[in-house]
ZADO-1210 file (C-alpha; in nm, 4 decimals, padded with zeros to 6 digits):
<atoms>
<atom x="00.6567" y="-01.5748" z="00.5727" code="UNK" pos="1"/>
<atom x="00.3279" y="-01.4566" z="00.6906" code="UNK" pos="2"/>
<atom x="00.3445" y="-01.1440" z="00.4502" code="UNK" pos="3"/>
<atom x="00.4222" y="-01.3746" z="00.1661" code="UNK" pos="4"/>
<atom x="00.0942" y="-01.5857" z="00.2841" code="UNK" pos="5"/>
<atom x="-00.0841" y="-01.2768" z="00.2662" code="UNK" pos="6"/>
<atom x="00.0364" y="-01.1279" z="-00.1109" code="UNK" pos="7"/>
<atom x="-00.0630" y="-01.4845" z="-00.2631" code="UNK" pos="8"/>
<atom x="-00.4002" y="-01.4694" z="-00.0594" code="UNK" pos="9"/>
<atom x="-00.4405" y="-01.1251" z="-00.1487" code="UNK" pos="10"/>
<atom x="-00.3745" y="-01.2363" z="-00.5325" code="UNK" pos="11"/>
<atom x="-00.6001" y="-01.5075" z="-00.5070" code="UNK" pos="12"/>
<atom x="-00.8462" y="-01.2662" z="-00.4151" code="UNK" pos="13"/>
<atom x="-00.8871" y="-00.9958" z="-00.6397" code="UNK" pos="14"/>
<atom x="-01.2482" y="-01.0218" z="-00.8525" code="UNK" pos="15"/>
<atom x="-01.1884" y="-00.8180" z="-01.1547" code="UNK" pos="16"/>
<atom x="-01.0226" y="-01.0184" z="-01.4178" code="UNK" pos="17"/>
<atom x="-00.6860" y="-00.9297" z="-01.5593" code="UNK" pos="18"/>
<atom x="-00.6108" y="-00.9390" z="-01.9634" code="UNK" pos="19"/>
<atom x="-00.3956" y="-01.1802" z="-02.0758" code="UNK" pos="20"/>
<atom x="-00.0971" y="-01.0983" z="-02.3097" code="UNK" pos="21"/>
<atom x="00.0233" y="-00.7853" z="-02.0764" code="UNK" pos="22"/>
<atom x="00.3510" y="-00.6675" z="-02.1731" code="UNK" pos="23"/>
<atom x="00.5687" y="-00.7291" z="-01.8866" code="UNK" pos="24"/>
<atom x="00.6483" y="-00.4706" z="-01.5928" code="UNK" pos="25"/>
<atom x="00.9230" y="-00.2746" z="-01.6240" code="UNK" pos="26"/>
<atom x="01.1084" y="-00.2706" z="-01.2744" code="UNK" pos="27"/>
<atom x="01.2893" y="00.0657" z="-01.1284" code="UNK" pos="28"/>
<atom x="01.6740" y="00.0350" z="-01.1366" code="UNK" pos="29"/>
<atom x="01.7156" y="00.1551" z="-00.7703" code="UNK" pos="30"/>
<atom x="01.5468" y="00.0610" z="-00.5106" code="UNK" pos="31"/>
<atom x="01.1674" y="00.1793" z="-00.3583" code="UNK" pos="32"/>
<atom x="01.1145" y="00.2285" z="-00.0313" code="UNK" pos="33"/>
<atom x="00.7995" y="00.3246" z="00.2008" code="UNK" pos="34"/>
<atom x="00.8194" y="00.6448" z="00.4409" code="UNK" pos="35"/>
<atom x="00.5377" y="00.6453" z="00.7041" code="UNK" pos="36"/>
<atom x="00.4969" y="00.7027" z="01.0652" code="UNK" pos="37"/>
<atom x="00.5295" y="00.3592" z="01.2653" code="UNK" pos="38"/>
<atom x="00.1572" y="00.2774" z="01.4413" code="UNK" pos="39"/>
<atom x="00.2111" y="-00.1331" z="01.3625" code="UNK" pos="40"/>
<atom x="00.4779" y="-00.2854" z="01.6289" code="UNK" pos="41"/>
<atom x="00.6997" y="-00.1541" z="01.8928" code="UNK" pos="42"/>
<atom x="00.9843" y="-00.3675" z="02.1078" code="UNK" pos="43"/>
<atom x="01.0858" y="-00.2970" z="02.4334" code="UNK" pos="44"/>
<atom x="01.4636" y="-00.3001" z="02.3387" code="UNK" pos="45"/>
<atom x="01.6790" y="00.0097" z="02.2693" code="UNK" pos="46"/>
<atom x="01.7564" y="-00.0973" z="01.8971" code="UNK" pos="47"/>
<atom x="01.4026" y="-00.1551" z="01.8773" code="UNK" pos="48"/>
<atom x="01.1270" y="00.0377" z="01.6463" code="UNK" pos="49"/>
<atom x="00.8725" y="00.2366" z="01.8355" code="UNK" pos="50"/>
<atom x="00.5102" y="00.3766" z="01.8215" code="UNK" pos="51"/>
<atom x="00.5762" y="00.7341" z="01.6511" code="UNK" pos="52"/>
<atom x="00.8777" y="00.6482" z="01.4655" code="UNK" pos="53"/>
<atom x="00.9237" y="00.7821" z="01.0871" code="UNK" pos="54"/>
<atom x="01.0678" y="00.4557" z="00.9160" code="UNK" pos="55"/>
<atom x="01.2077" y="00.4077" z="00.5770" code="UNK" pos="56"/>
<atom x="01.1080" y="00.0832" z="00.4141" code="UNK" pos="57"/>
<atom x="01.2329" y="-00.1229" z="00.1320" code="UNK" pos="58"/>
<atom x="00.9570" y="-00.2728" z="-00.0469" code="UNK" pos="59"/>
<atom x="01.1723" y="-00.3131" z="-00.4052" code="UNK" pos="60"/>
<atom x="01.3454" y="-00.5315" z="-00.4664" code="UNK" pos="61"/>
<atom x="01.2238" y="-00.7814" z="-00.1971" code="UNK" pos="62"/>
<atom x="01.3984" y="-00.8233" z="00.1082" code="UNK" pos="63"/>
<atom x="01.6206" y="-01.1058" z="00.1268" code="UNK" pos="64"/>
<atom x="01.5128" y="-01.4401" z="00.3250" code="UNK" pos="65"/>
<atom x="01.7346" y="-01.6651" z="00.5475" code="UNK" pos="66"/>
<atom x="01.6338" y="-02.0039" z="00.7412" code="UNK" pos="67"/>
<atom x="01.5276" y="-01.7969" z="01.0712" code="UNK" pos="68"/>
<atom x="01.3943" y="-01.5467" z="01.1529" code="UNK" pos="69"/>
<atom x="01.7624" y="-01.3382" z="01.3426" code="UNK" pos="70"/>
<atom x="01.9081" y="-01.4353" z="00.9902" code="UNK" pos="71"/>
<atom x="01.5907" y="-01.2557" z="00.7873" code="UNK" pos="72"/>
<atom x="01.7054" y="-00.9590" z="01.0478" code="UNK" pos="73"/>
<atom x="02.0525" y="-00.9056" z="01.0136" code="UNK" pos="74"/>
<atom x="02.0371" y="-00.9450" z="00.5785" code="UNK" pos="75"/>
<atom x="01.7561" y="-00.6541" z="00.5994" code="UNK" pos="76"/>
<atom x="01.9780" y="-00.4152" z="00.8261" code="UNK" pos="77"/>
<atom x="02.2223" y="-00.4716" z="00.5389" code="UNK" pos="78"/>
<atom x="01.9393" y="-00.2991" z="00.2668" code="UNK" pos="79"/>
<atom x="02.0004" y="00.0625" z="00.4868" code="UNK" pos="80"/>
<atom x="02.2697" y="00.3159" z="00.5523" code="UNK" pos="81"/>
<atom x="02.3414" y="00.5878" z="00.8105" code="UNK" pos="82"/>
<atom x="02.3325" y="00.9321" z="00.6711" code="UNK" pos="83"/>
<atom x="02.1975" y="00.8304" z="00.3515" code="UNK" pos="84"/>
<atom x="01.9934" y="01.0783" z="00.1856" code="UNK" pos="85"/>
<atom x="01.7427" y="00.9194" z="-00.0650" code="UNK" pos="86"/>
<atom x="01.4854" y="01.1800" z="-00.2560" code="UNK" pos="87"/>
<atom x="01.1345" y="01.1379" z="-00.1148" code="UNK" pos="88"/>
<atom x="00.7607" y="01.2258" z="-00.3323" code="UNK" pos="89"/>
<atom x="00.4093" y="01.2771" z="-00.1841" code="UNK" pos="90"/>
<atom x="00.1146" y="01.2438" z="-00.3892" code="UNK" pos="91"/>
<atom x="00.3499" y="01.2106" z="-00.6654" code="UNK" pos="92"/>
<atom x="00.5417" y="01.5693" z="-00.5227" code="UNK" pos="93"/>
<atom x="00.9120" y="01.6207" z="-00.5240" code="UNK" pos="94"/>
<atom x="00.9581" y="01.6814" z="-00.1052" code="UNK" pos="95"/>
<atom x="01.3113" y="01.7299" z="-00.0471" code="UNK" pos="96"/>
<atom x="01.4628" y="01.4267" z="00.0706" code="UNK" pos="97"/>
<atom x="01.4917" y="01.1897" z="00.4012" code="UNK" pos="98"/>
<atom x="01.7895" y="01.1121" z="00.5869" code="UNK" pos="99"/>
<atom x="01.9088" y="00.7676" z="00.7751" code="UNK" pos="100"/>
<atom x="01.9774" y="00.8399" z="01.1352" code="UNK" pos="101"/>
<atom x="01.9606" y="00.4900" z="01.3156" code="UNK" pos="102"/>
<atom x="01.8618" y="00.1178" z="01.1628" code="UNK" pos="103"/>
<atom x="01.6530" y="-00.0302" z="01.3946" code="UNK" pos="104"/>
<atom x="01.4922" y="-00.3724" z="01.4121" code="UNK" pos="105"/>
<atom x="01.1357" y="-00.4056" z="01.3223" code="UNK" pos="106"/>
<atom x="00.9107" y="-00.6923" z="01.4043" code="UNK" pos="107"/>
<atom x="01.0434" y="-01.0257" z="01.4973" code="UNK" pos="108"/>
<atom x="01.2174" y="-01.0459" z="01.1742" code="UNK" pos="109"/>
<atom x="01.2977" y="-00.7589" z="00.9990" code="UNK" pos="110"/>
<atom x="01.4640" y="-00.4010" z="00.9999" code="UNK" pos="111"/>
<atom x="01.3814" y="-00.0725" z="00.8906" code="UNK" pos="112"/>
<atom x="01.5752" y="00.3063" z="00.9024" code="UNK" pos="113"/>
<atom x="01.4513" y="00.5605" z="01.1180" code="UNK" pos="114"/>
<atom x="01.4697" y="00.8759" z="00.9014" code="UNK" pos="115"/>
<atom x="01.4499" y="01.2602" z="00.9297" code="UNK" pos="116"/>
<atom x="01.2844" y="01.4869" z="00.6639" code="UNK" pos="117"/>
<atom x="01.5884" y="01.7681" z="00.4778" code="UNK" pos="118"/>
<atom x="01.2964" y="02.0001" z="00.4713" code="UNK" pos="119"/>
<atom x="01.1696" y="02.1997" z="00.7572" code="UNK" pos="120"/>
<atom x="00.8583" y="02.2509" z="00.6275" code="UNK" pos="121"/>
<atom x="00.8149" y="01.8321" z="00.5907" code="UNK" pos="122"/>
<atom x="00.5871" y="01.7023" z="00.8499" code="UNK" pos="123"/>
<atom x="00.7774" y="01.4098" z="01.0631" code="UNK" pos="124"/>
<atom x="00.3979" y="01.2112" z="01.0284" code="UNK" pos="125"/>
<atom x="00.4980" y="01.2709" z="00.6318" code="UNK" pos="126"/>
<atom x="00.3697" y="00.9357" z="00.4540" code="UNK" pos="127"/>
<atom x="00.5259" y="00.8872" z="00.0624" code="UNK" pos="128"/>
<atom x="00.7895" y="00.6965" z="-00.1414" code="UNK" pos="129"/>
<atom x="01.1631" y="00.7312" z="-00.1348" code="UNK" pos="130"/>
<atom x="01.3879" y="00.6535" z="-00.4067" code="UNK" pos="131"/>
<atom x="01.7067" y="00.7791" z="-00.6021" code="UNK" pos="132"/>
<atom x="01.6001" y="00.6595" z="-00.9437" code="UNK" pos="133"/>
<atom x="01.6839" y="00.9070" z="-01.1999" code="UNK" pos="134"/>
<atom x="01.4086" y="01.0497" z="-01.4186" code="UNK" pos="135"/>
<atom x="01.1026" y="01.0734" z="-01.1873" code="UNK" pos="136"/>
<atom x="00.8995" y="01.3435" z="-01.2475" code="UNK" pos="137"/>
<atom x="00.8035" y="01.5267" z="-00.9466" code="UNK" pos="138"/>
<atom x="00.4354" y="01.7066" z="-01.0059" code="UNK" pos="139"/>
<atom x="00.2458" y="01.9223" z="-00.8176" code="UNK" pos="140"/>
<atom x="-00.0079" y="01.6985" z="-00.5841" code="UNK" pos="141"/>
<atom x="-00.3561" y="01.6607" z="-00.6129" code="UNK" pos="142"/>
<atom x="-00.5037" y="01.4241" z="-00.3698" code="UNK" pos="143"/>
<atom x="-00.7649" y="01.5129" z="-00.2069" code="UNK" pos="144"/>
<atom x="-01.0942" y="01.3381" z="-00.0227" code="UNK" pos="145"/>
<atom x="-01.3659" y="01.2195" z="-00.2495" code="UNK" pos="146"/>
<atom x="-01.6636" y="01.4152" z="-00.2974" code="UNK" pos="147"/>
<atom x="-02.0405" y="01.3043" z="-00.2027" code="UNK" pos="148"/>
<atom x="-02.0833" y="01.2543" z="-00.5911" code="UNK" pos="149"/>
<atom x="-01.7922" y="00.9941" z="-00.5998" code="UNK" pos="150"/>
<atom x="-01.8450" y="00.8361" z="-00.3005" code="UNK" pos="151"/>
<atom x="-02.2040" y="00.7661" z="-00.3847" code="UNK" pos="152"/>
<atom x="-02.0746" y="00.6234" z="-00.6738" code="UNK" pos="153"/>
<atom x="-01.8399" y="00.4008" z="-00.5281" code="UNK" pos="154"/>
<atom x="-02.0503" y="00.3032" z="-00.2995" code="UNK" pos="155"/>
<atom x="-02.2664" y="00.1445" z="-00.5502" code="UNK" pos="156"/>
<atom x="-01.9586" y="-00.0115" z="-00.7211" code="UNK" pos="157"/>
<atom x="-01.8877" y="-00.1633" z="-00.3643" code="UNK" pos="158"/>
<atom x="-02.2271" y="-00.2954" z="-00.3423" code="UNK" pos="159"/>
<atom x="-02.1447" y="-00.5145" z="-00.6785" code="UNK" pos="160"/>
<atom x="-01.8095" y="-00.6398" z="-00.5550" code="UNK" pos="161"/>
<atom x="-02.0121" y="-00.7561" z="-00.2498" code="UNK" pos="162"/>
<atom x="-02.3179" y="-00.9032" z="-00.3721" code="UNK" pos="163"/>
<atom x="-02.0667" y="-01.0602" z="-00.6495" code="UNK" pos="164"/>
<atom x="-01.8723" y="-01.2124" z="-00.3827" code="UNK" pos="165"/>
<atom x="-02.2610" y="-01.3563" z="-00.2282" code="UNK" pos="166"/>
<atom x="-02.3010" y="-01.0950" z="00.0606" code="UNK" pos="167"/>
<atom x="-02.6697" y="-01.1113" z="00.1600" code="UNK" pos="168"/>
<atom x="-02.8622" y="-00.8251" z="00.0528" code="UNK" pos="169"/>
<atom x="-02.9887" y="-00.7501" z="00.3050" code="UNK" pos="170"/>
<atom x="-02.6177" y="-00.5959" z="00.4433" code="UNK" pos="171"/>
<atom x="-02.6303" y="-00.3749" z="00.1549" code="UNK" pos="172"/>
<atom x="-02.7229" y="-00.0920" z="00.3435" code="UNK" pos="173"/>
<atom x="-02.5058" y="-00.1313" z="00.6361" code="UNK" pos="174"/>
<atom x="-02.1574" y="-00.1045" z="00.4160" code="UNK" pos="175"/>
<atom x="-01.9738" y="00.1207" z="00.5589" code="UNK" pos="176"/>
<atom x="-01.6153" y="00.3094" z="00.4679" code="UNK" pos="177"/>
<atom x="-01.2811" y="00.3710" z="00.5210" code="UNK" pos="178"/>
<atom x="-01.1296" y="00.6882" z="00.3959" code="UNK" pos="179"/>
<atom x="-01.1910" y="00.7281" z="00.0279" code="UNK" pos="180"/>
<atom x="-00.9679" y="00.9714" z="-00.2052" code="UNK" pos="181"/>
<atom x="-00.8887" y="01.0813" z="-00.5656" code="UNK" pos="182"/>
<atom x="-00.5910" y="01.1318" z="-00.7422" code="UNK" pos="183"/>
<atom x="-00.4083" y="01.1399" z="-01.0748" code="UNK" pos="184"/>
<atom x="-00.2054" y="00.8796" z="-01.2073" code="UNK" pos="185"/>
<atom x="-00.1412" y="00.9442" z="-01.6051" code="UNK" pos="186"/>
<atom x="-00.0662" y="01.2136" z="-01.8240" code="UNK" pos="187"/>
<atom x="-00.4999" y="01.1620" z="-01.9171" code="UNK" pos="188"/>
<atom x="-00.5517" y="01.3931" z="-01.5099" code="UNK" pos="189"/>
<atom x="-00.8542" y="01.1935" z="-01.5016" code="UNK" pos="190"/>
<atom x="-00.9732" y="01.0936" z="-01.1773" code="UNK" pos="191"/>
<atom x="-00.9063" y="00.7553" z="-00.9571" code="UNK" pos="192"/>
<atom x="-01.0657" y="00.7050" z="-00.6296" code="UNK" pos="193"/>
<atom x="-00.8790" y="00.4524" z="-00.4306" code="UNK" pos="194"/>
<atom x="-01.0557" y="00.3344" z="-00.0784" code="UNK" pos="195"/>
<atom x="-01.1855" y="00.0135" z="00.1080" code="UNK" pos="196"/>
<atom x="-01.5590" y="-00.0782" z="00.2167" code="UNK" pos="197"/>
<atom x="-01.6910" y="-00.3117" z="00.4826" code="UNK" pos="198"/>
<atom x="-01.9819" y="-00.4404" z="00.6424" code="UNK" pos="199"/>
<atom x="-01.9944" y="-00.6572" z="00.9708" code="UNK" pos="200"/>
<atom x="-02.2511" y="-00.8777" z="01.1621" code="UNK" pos="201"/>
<atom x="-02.2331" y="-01.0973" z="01.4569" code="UNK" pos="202"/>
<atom x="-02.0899" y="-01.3437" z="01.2797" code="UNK" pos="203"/>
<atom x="-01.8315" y="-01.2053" z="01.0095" code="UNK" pos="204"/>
<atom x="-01.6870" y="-00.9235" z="00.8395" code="UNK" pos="205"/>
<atom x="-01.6980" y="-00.8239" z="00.4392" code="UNK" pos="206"/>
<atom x="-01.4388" y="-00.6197" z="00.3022" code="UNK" pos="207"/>
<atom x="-01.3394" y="-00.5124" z="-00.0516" code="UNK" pos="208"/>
<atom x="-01.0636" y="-00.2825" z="-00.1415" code="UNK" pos="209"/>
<atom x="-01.1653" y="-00.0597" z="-00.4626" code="UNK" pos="210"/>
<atom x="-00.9660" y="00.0944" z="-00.7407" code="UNK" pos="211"/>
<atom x="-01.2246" y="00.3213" z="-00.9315" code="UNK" pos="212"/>
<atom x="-01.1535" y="00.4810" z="-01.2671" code="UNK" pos="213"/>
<atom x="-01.3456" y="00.8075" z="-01.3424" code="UNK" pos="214"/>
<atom x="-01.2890" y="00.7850" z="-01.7171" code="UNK" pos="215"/>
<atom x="-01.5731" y="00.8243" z="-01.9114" code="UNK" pos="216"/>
<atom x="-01.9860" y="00.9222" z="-01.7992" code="UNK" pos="217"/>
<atom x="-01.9770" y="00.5868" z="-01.5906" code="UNK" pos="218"/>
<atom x="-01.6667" y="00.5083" z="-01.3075" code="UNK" pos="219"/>
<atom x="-01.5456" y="00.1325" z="-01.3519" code="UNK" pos="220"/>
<atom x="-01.3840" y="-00.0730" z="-01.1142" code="UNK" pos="221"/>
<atom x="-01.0142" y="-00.0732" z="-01.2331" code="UNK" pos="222"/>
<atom x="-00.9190" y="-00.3231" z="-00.9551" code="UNK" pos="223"/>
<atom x="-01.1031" y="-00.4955" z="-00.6266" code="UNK" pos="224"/>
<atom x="-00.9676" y="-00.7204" z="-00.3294" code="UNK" pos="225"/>
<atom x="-01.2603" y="-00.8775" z="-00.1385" code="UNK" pos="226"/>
<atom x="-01.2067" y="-01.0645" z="00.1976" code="UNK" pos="227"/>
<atom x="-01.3772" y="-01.2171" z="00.4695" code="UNK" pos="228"/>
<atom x="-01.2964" y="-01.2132" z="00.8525" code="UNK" pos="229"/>
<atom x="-01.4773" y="-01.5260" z="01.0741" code="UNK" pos="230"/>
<atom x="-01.2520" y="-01.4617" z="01.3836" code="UNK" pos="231"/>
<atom x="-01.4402" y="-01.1392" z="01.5504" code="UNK" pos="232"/>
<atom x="-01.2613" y="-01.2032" z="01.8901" code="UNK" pos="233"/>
<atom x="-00.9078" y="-01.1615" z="01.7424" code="UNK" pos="234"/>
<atom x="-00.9620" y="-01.0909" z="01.3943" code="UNK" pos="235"/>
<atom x="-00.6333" y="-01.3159" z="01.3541" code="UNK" pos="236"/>
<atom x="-00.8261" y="-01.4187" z="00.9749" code="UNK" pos="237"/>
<atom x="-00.8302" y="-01.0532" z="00.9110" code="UNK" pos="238"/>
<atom x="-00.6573" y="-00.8558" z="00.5872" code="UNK" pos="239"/>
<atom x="-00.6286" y="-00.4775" z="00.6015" code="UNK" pos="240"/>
<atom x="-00.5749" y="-00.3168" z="00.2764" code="UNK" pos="241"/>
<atom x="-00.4357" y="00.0352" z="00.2618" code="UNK" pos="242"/>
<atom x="-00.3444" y="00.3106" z="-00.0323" code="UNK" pos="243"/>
<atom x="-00.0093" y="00.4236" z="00.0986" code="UNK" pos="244"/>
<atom x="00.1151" y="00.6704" z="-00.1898" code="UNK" pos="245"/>
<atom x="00.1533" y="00.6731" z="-00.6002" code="UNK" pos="246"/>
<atom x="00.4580" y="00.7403" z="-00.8008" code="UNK" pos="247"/>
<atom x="00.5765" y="00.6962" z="-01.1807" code="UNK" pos="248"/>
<atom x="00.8264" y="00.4271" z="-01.0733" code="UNK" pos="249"/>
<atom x="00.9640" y="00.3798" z="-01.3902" code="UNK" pos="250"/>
<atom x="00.9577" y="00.6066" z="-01.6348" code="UNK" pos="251"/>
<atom x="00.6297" y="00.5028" z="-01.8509" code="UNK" pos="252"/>
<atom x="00.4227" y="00.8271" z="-01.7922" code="UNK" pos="253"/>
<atom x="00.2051" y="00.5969" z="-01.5423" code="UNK" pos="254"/>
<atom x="00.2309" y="00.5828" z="-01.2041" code="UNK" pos="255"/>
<atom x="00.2304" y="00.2739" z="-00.9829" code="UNK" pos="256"/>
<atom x="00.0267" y="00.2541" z="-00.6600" code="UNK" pos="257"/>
<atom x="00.1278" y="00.1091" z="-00.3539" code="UNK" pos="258"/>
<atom x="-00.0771" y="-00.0618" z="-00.1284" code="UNK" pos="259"/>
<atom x="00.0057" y="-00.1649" z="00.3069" code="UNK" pos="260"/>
<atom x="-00.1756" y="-00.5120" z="00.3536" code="UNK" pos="261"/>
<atom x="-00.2149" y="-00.6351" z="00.6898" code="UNK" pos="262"/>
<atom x="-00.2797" y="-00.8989" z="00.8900" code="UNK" pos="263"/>
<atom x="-00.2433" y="-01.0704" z="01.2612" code="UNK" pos="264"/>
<atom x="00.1192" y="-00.9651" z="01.4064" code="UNK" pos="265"/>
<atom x="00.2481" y="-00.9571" z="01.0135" code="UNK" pos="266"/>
<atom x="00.2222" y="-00.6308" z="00.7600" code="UNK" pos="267"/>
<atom x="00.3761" y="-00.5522" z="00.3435" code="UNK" pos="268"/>
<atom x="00.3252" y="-00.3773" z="00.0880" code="UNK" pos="269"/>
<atom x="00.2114" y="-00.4265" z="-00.2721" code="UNK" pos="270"/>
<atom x="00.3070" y="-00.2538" z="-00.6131" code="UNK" pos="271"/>
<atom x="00.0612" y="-00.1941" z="-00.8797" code="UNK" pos="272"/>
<atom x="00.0577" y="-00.1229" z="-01.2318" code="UNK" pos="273"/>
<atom x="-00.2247" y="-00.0318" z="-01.4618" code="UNK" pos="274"/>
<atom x="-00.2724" y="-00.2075" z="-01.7834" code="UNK" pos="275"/>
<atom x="-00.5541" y="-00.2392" z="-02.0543" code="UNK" pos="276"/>
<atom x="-00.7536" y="-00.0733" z="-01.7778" code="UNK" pos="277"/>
<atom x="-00.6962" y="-00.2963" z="-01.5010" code="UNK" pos="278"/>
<atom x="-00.4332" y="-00.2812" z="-01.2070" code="UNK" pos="279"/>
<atom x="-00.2233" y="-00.5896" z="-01.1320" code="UNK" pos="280"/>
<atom x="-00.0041" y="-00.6631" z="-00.8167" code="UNK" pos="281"/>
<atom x="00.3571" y="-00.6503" z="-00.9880" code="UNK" pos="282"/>
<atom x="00.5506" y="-00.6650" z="-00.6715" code="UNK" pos="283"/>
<atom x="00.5691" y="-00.7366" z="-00.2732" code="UNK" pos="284"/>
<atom x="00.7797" y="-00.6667" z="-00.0304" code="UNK" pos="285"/>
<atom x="00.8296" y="-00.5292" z="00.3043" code="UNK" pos="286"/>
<atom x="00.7439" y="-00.7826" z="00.4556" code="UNK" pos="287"/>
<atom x="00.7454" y="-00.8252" z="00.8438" code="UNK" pos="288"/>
<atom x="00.6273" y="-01.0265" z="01.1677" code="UNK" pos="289"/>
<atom x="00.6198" y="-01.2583" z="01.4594" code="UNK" pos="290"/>
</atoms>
């Protein structure tokens, strides 16, 4: 329920305006799930999820939801398998496949599968997307970090999204940043820098979460998430936005992005699709907590 909280808050909050009249997503047939090391939650039981783990994910469709919390638990154990092999991509990379080994339970009310990479060569810290739809393209990768050329321009961008959102001025040269990277998402191989900002007195904490296009002679800001933080001692206010991975979900020649948002004791995900030169959340899921 948390997770939910945090999607609509998350929606509420983006600042760049989406068209109207977008033609309506087209989901994947199978379903999407999230590979990534665990560094969220660990319980002290044996069926538990711990620090370290490589967990699978379903974050399409969106788990199902029961009247408690041991219900929400034992419907998402039903979303894996044990010895399922599901194909996985990196940076938008065919990388051999993972491999179901134990469900566990995750959080106070969900589940996730604790999965093994087919490849030798696959790291078991391997962060991507996992899913057996048919048609997916795999491509050679390309992320990479942002040079000092883009990330002085996205810094100004930031500096916009905050003084938009009535940051003083003042701050402006205090922002600081997260990791900040490029890759390609469309047939076009331009350039999209995808990364979060923040700046932090005594008294609060600014963030915005950028989506930079590198289209034309000047980037635009393709999508932004700004938040604010009042609670410094526990930072239970807090959202943490997060570029996970990008894959062409679907089959439209453009990939989706998705995003890890999270907040006090609760984490999801969010997909994205670009339209008219704007990304829109078109799906959550994954969502877990206590």
């Amino acid at each position: 329920m948390k997770a939910a909280i945090l999607a609509i808050l998350l929606l509420i909050g983006s600042s760049v305006g989406t068209p109207q009249n977008l033609s309506p997503w087209t989901p994947p047939k199978q379903p999407v799930y999230v590979v990534a090391p665990n560094n969220t939650s660990e319980g002290s039981g044996p069926t538990d999820t711990k620090f370290g783990d490589l967990l699978m994910v379903q974050i399409f469709p969106m788990s199902p939801e029961s009247a408690n919390t041991d219900g929400d638990q034992a419907e998402r154990k039903k979303l894996y398998e044990v010895g399922k092999v599901i194909p996985l991509y990196v940076d938008g990379e065919r990388r051999g496949e993972v491999r179901t080994t134990v469900i566990k339970e995750h959080q106070c009310n969900s589940a996730a599968a604790l999965v093994v990479p087919t490849l030798p060569a696959v790291s078991k810290m391997i962060v991507g997307i996992a899913t057996n739809s048919a048609g997916i393209r795999s491509r050679p990768g390309s992320r990479r970090n942002a040079t000092a050329s883009e990330r002085a321009s996205a810094m100004q961008l930031a500096i916009q999204e905050f003084r938009r959102n009535n940051v003083e001025p003042s701050l402006m040269s205090q922002i600081k940043n997260d990791e900040l990277v490029v890759i390609e998402v469309d047939d076009t191989r331009e350039k999209t820098l995808v990364g979060s900002f923040f700046v932090q007195t005594k008294t609060e904490r600014d963030d915005v979460f950028l989506i930079v296009r590198f289209g034309g002679s000047t980037p635009t800001v393709d999508y932004s998430n700004y938040s604010q933080t009042t609670d410094l001692d526990d930072f239970k206010d807090h959202l943490s936005i997060a570029f996970v991975d990008h894959l062409d979900l679907n089959g439209d020649h453009s990939d989706e992005i998705v995003l890890s948002v999270h907040g006090y004791e609760n984490e999801g995900y969010e997909v994205l699709e670009r339209q008219r030169g704007n990304w829109r959340v078109v799906a959550t899921g994954g969502d877990a907590g206590c």
